[in-house]
C-alpha positions as a printed Julia matrix, in Angstrom:
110×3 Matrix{Float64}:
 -34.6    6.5     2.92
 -35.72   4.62   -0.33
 -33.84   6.28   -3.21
 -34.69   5.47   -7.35
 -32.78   7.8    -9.54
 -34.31   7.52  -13.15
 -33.7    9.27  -16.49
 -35.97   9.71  -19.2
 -35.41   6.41  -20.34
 -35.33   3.82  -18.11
 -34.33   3.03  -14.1
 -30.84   4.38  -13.42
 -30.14   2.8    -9.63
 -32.84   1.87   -6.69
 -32.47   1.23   -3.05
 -32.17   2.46    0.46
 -29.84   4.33    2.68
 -29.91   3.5     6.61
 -32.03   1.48    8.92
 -35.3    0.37    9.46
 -35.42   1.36   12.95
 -33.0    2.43   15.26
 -33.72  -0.54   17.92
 -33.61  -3.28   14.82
 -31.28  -2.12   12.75
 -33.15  -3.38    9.32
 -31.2   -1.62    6.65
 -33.46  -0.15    4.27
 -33.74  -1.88    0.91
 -35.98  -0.86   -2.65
 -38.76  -3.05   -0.6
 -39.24  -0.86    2.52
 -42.49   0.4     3.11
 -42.62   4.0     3.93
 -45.39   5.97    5.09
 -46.36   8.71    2.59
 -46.44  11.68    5.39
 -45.28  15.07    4.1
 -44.26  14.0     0.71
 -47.18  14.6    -1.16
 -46.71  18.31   -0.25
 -44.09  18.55   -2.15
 -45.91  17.31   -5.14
 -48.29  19.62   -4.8
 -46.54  21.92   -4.96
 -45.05  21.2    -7.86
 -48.43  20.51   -9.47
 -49.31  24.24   -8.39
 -46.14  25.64  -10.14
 -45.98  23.44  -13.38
 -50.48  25.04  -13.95
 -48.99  28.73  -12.64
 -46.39  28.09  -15.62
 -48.6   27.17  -17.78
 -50.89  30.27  -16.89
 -53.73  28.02  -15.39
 -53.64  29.75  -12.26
 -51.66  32.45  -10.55
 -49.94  31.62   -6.95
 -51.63  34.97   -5.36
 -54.8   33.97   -6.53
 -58.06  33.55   -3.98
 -58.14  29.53   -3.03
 -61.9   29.91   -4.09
 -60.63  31.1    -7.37
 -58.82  27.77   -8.09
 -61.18  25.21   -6.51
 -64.87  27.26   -7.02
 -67.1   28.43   -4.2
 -68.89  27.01   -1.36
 -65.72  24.6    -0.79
 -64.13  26.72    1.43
 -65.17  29.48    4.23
 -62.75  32.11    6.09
 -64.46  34.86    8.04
 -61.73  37.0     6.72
 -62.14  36.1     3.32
 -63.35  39.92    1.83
 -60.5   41.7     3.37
 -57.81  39.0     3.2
 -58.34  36.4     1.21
 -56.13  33.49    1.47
 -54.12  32.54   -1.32
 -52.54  29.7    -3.1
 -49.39  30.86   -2.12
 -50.44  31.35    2.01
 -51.25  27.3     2.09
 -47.88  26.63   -0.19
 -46.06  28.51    2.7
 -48.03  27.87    6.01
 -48.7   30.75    6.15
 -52.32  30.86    5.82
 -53.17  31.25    9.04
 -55.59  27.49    9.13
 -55.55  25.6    12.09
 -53.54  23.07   12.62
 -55.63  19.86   12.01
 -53.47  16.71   11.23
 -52.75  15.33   14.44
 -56.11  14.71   15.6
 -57.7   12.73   12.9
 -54.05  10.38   12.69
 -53.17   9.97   16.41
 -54.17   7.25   18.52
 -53.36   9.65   21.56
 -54.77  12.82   20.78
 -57.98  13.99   22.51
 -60.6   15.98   20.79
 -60.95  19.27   20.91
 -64.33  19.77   21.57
C-alpha cells in the first residue's frame, strides 16, 4: 500500500508497505503506481456526508432529487424510490455492471 500521512501544514511521512507483486517481490515505494479501483467510493462518500452536513442534501433523499430528472430511470421509482443512502450502502438493488465494461474476459450479456 502507498501511505502519505499529512497535517494541516505540510507532508508528515510518505511511502509504501509490502510488495509489488507476490511473484517479484518489488517492495512498494512513494512511486508505485496503483490503480484507483474502489477508492474513489470512499470519497464519495465523504463528499455526500460533508453537503448532508452542510444541509445541501439529505442521505434519504430520491437520487433524482440530488442529480435532476431524466438522468436516471427505475421502474420502481413511485413506490420505492432509491435513495442516496441505498447506492452509499449497495443496497440499491442496481445491477451489477463493473465487470463487463473493465474485463478483458467477460462476455456480454446480451
Amino acid at each position: 500500500m502507498g501511505l502519505t500521512l499529512v497535517s494541516r501544514e505540510r507532508v508528515l511521512w510518505t511511502g509504501g508497505l509490502g510488495v509489488t507483486d507476490w511473484n517479484r517481490p518489488v517492495p512498494v515505494s512513494a512511486d508505485t503506481l496503483f490503480r484507483v479501483g474502489s477508492i474513489t467510493k470512499a470519497f464519495t462518500a465523504l463528499a455526500l456526508l460533508l453537503l448532508e452536513d452542510r444541509g445541501r442534501l439529505r442521505l434519504d433523499d430520491p437520487v433524482e432529487r440530488a442529480i435532476g430528472p431524466g438522468h436516471y430511470a427505475s421502474r420502481w421509482e413511485t413506490e420505492a424510490p432509491v435513495t442516496l443512502a441505498q447506492l452509499l450502502e449497495h443496497t440499491a438493488g442496481l445491477h451489477d455492471l463493473t465487470r463487463t465494461p473493465v474485463s478483458r474476459t467477460a462476455t456480454p450479456s446480451r
